[in-house]
VOPAGU-2260 file (C-alpha; in pm, 1 decimal, decimal comma):
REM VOPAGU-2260
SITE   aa  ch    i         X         Y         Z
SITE  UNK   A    0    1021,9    2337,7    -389,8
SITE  UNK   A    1    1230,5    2104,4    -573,7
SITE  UNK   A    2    1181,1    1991,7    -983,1
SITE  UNK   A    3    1200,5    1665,2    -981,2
SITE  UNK   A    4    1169,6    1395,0    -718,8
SITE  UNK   A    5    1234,7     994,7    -769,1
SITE  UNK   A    6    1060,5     828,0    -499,5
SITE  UNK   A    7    1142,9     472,6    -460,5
SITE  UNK   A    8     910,4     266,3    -264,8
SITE  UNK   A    9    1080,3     -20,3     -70,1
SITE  UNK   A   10     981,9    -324,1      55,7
SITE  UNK   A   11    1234,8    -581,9     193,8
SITE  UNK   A   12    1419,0    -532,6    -111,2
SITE  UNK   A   13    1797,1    -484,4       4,8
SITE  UNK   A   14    1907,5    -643,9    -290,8
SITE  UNK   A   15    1779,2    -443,4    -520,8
SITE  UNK   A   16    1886,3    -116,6    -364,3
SITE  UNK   A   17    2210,9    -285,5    -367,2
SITE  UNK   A   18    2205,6    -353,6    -700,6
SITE  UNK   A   19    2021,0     -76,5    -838,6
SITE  UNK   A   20    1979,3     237,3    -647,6
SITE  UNK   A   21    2380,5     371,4    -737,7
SITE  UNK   A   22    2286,7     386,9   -1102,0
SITE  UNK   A   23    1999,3     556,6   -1017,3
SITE  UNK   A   24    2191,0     804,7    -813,8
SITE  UNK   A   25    2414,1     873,4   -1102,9
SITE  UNK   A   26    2175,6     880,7   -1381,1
SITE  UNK   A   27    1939,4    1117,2   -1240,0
SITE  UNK   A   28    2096,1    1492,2   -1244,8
SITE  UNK   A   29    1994,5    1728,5   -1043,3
SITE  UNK   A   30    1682,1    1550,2    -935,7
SITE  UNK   A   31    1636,5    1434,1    -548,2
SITE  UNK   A   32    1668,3    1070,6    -433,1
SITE  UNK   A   33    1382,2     941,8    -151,2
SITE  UNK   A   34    1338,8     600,6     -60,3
SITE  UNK   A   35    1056,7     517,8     110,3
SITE  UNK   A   36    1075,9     213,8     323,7
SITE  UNK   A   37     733,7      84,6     371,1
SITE  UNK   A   38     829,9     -95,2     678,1
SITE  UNK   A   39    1067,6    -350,7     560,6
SITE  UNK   A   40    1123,1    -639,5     815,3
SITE  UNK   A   41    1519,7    -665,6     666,0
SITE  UNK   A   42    1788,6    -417,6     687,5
SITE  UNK   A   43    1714,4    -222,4     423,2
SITE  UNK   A   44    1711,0      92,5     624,3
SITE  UNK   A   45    2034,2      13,3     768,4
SITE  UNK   A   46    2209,7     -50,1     483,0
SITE  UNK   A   47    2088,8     288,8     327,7
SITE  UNK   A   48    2174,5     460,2     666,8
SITE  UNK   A   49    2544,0     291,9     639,2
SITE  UNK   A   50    2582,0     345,0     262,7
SITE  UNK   A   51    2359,8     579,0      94,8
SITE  UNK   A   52    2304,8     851,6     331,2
SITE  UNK   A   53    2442,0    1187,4     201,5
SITE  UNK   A   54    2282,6    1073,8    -139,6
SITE  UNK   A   55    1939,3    1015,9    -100,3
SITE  UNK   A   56    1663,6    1093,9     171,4
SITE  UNK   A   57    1526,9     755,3     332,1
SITE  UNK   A   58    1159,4     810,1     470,2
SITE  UNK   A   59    1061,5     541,8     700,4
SITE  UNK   A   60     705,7     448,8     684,8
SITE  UNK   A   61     485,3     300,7    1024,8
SITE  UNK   A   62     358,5      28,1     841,0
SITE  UNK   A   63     329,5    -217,9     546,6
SITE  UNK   A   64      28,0     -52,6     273,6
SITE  UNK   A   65     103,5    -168,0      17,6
SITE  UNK   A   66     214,6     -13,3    -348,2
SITE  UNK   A   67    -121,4     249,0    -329,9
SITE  UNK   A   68    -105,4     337,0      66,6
SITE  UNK   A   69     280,5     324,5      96,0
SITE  UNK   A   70     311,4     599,0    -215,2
SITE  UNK   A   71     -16,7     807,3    -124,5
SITE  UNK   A   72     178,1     821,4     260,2
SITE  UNK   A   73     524,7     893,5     114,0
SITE  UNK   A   74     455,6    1160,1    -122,5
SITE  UNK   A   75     245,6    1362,0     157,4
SITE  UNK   A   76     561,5    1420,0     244,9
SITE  UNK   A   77     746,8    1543,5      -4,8
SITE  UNK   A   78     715,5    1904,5    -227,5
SITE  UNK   A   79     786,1    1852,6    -618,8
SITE  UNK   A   80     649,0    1968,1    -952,8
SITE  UNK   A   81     681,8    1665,6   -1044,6
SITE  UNK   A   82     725,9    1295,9    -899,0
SITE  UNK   A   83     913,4     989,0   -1073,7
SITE  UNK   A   84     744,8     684,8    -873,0
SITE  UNK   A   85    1039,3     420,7    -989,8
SITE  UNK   A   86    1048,9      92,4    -870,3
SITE  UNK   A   87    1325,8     -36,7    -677,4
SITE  UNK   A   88    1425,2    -373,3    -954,6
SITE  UNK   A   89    1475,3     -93,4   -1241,7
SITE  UNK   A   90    1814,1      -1,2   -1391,4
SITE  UNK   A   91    1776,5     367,1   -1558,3
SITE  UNK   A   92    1992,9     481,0   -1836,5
SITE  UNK   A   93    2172,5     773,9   -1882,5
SITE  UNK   A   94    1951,5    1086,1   -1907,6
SITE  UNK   A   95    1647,9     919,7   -1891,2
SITE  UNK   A   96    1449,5    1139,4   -1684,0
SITE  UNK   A   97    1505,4    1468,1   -1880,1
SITE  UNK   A   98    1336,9    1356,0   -2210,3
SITE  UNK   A   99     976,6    1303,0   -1994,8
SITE  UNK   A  100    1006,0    1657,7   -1828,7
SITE  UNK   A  101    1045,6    1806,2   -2135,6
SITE  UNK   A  102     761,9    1673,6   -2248,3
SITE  UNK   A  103     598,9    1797,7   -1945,1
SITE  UNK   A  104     732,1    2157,4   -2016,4
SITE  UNK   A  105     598,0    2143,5   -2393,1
SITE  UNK   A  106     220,4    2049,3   -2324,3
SITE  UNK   A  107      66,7    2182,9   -2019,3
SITE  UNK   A  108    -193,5    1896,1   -2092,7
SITE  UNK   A  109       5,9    1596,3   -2019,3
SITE  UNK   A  110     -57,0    1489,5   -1630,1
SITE  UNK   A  111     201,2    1137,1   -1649,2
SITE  UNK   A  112     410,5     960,2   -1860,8
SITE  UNK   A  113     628,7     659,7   -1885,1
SITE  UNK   A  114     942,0     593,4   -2075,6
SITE  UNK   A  115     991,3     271,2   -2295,7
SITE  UNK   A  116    1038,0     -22,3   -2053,5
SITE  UNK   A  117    1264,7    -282,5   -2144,0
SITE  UNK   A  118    1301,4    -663,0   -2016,2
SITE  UNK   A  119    1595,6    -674,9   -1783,8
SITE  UNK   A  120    1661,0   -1003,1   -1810,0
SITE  UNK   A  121    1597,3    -973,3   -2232,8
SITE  UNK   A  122    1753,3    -679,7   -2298,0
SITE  UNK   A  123    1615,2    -619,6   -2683,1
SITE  UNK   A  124    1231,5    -784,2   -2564,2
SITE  UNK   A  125     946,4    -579,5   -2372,1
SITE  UNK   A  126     853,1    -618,8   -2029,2
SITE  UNK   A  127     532,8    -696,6   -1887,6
SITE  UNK   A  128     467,7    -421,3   -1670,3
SITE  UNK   A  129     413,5    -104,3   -1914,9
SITE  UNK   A  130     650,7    -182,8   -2201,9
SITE  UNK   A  131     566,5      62,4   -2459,3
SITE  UNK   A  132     281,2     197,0   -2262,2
SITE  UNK   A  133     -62,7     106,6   -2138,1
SITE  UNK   A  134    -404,1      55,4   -2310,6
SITE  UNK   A  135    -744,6    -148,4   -2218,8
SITE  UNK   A  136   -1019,2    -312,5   -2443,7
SITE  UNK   A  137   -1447,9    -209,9   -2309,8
SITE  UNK   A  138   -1411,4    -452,9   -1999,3
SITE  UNK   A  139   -1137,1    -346,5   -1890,2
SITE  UNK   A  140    -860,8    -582,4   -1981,8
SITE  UNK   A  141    -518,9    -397,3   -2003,3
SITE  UNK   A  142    -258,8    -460,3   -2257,5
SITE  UNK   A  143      42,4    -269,6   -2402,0
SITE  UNK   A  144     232,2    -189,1   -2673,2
SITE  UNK   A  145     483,6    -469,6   -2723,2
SITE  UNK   A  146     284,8    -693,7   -2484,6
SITE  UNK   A  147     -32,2    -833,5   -2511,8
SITE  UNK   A  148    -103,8   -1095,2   -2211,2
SITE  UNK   A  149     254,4   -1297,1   -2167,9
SITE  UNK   A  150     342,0   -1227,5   -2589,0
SITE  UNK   A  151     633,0   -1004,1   -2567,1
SITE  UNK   A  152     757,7    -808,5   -2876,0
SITE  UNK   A  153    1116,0    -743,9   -2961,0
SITE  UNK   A  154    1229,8    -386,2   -2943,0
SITE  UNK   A  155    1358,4    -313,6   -3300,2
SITE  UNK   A  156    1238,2      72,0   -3252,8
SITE  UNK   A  157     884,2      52,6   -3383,9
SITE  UNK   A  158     770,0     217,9   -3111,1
SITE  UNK   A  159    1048,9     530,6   -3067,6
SITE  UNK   A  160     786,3     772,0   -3052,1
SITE  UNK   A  161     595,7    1025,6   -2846,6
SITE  UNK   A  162     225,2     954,8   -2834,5
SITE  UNK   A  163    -116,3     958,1   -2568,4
SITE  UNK   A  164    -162,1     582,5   -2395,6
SITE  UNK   A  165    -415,8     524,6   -2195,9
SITE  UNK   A  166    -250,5     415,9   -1883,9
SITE  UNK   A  167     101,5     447,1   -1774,2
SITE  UNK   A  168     298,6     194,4   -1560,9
SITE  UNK   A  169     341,9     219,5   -1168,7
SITE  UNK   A  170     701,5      85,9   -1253,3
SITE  UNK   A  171     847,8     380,0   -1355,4
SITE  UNK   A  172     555,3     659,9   -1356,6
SITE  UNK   A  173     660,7    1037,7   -1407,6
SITE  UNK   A  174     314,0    1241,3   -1260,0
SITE  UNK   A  175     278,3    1612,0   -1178,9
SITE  UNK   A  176     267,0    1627,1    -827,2
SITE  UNK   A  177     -28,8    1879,3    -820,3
SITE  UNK   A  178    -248,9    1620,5   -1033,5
SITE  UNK   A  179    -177,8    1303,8    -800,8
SITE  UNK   A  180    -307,0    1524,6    -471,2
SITE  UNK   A  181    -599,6    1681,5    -668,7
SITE  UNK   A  182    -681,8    1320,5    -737,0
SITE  UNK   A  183    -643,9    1163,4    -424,4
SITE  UNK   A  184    -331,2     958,2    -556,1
SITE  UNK   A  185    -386,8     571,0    -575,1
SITE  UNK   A  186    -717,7     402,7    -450,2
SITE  UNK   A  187    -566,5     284,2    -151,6
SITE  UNK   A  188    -787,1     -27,6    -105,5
SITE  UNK   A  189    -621,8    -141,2    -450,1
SITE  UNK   A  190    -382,9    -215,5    -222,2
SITE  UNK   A  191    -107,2    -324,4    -528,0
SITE  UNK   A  192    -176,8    -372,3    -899,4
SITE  UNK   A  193    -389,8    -137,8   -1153,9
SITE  UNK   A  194    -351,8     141,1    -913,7
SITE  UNK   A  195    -235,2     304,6   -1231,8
SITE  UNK   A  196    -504,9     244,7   -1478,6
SITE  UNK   A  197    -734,2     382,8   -1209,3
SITE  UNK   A  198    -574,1     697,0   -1181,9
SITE  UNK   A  199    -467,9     785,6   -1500,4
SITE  UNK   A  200    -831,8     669,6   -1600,1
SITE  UNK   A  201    -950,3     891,4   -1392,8
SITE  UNK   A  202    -657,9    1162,8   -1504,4
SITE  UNK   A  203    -827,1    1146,3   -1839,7
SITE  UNK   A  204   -1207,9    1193,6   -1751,6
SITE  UNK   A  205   -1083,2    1528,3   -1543,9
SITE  UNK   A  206    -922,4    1609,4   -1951,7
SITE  UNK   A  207    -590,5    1579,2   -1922,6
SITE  UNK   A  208    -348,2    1355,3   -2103,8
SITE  UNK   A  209    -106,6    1053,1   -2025,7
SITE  UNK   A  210     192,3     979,5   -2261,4
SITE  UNK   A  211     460,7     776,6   -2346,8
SITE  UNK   A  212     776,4     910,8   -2456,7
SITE  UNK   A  213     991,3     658,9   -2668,6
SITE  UNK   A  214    1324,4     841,8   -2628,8
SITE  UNK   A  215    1367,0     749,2   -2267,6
SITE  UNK   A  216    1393,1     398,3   -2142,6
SITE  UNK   A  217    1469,1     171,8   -1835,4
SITE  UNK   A  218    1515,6    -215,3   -1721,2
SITE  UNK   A  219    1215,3    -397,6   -1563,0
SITE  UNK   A  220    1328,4    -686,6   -1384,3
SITE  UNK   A  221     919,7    -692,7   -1291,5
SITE  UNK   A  222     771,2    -926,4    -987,1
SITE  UNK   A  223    1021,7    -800,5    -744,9
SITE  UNK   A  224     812,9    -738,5    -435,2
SITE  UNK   A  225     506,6   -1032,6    -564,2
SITE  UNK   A  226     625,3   -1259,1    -843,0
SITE  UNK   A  227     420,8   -1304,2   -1114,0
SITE  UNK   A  228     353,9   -1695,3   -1067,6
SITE  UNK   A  229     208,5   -1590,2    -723,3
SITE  UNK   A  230    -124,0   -1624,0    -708,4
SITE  UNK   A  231    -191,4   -1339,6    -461,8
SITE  UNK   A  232     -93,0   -1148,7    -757,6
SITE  UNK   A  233    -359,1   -1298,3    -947,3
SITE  UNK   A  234    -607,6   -1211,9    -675,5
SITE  UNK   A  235    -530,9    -859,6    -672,2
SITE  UNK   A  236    -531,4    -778,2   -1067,3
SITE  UNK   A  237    -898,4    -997,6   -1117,5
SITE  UNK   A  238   -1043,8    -838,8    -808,1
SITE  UNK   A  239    -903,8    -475,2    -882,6
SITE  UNK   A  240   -1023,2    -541,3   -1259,8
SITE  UNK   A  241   -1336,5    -553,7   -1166,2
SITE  UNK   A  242   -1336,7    -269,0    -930,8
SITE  UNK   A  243   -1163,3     -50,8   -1189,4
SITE  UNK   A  244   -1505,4     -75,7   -1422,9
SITE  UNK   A  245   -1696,1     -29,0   -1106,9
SITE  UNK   A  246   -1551,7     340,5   -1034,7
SITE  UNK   A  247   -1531,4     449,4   -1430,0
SITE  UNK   A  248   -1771,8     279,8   -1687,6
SITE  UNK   A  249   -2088,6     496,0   -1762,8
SITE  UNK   A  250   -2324,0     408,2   -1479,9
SITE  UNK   A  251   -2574,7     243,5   -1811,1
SITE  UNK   A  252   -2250,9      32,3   -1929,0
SITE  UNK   A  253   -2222,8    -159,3   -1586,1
SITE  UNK   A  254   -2537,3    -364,2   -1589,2
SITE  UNK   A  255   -2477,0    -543,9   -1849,4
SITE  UNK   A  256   -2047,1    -524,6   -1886,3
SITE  UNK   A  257   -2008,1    -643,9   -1540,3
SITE  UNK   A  258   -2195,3   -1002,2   -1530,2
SITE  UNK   A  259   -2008,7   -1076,8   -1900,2
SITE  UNK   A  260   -1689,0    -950,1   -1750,2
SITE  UNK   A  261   -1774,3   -1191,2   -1425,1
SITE  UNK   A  262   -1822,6   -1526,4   -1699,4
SITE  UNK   A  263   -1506,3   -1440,3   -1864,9
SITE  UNK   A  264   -1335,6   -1460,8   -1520,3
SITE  UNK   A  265   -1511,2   -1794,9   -1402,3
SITE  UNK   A  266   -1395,5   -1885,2   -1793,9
SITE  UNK   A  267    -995,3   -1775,3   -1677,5
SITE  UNK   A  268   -1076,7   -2008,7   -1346,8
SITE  UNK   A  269   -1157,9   -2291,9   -1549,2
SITE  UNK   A  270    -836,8   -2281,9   -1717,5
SITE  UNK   A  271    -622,1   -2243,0   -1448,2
SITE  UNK   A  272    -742,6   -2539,2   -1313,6
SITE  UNK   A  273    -673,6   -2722,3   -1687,0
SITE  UNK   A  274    -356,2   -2597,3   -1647,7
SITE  UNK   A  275    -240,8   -2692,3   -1304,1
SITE  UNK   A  276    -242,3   -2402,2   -1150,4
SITE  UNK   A  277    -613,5   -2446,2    -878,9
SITE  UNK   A  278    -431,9   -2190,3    -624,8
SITE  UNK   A  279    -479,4   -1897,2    -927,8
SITE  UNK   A  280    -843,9   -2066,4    -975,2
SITE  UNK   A  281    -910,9   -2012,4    -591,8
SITE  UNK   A  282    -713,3   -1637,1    -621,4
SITE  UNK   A  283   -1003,3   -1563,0    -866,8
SITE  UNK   A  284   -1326,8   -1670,6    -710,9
SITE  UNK   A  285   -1144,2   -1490,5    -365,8
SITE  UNK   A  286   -1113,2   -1165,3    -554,3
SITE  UNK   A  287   -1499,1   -1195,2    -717,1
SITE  UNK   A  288   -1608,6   -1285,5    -311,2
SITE  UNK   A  289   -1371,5    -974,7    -206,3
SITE  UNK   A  290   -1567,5    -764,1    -497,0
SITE  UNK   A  291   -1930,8    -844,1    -420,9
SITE  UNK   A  292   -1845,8    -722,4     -44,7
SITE  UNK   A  293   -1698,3    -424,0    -136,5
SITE  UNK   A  294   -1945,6    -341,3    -438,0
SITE  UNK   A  295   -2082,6     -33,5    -242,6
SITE  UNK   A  296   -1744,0      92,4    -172,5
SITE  UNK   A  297   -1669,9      69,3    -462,8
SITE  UNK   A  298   -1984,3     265,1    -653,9
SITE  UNK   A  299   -1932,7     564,1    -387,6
SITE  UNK   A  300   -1610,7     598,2    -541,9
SITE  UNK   A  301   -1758,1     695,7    -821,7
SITE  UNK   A  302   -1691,6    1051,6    -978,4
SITE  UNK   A  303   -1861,8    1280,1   -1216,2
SITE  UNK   A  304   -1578,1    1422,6   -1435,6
SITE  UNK   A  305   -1626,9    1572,8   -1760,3
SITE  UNK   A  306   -1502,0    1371,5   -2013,3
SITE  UNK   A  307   -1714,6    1091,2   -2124,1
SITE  UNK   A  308   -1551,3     785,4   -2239,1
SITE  UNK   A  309   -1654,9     783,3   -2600,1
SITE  UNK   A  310   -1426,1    1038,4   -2630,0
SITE  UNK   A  311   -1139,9     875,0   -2464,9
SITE  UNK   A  312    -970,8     747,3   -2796,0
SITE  UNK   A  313    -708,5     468,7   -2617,5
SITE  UNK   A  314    -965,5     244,0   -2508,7
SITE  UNK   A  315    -975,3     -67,4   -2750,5
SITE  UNK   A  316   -1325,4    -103,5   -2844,9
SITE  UNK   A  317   -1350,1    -477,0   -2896,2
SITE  UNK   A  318   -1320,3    -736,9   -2651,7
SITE  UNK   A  319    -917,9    -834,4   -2567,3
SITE  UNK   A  320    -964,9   -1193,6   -2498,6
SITE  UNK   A  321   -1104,7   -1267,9   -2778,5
SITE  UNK   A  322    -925,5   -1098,4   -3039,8
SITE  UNK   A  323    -586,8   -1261,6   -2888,6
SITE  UNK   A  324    -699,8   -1625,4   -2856,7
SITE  UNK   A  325   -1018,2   -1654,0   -3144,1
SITE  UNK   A  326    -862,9   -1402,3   -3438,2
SITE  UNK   A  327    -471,0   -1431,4   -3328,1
SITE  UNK   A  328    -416,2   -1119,4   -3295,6
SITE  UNK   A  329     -88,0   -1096,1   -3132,1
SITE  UNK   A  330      91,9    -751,7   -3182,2
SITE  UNK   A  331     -25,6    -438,7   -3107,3
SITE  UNK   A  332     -19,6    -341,2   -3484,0
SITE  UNK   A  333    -320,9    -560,0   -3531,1
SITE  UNK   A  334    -566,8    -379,6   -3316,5
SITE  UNK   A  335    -758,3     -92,7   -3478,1
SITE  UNK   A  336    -903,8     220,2   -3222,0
């Protein structure tokens, strides 16, 4: 069994392999290279086939599953200690995988990680998905260190250190491979988006740890396969929100978080609409009808692990929403845990 394995997941994006995957290559050590093609309708595969293949593995998936069934699929496949799920529109960095298996190596504890991640389009500025890693308020709203909702923080090195999150980002998400199977990997009916926060939520009711380490970082370009203006992307993070609490809250928590957490979404529909945007407004009454029809689903999902969540000491205790837009709280130095 190999170490290390960096699976890249690939859909129809060429032009990031293109652009990204030699860096990756070089930057990585001794650690294998897998692309997973998850049934790309472009020539992807080709062009790895032509360019790329006596450097990294190319596993060609039947069909389109999205993020969750394309990774849970791929990495049946392949024996690691640990897997690097990277996203195919990141640049790495010289040496940055070695930092997070150290880390690995010094705490038996820690189940995933994610190094810093970086803007790639503002180099010194956080990016959206993960920056300096992952948190959520009581219902369930996720934020991050250097980015609450679209307020970005500038890297100046506040956050250089080692320390527990609560989730850590699909973008670039180190995982002991023996964890992610004992799990069941990703809720594959996520489809894409907060596949994450499910898991490692769940990662840390079975008493393990997730972590970011600070001395490791990479380049999000971020919406490479589903921009963020789409509103399909909208669909999937309000109607996997919801299914998120559905799975993990304390079974007494969900009669009465759920119908407030439902008003604050019909509250986020309203203003879309104010704001131009009625195709996001639809994308969230479409994920609320997609919830209530999967509600049982859902609640069979559910798992008794041993950790309750009151001792779970990432999860912001207040509300999110309105800390950011009725107290201004804007950086994630203002929040208290």
């Amino acid at each position: 069994m190999i170490e290390t394995a960096v699976v890249i997941l690939n859909y129809n994006g060429k032009h990031f392999l293109q652009k990204f995957l030699p860096g990756v290559i070089t930057h990585s050590g001794s650690a294998k290279i897998i692309v997973a093609d998850n049934a790309s309708t472009d020539d992807s595969v080709h062009f790895l086939k032509e360019n790329f293949s006596n450097q990294v593995q190319i596993l060609q998936l039947d069909s389109n599953t999205g993020y969750c069934g394309g990774y849970n699929n791929a990495l049946k496949q392949i024996q690691a200690e640990y897997y690097v799920l990277l996203n195919s529109d990141v640049e790495v960095t010289p040496g940055w995988i070695d930092p997070v298996i150290k880390l690995f190596k010094q705490d038996a504890s820690i189940a995933a990680a994610q190094p810093k991640i970086l803007s790639y389009h503002t180099r010194n500025e956080f990016e959206y998905a993960g920056a300096a890693g992952g948190f959520i308020d009581s219902f369930g709203y996720p934020f991050c260190r250097g980015r609450i909702f679209n307020t970005f923080e500038k890297d100046t090195g506040q956050y250089n250190d080692t320390r527990p999150v609560f989730w850590a980002t699909g973008a670039c998400l180190f995982i002991r491979s023996k964890i992610f199977h004992q799990h069941g990997g990703f809720d594959k009916d996520f489809f894409a988006h907060m596949e994450e926060i499910d898991l490692c939520w769940r990662i840390q009711r079975s008493g393990l740890k997730v972590f970011y380490a600070g001395n490791s970082h990479v380049y999000h370009v971020g919406g490479g396969t589903l921009s963020k203006a789409n509103p399909r992307k909208t669909y999937f993070n309000f109607r996997n929100g919801l299914s998120l609490l559905i799975k993990n809250l304390p079974e007494r928590q969900l009669y009465w978080k759920i119908p407030i957490r439902l008003i604050l979404d019909w509250l986020a529909a309203t203003n879309f609409l104010l704001a131009g945007l009625p195709a996001d407004a639809w994308a969230v009454i479409k994920a609320h009808g997609s919830f209530i029809k999967n509600l049982r689903l859902d609640y069979r999902k559910r798992t008794v692990l041993p950790v309750p969540i009151n001792q779970i000491n990432t999860i912001f205790s207040g509300l999110l929403p309105a800390s950011f837009y009725l107290k201004g709280k804007r950086h994630f130095s203002d929040f208290r845990f």
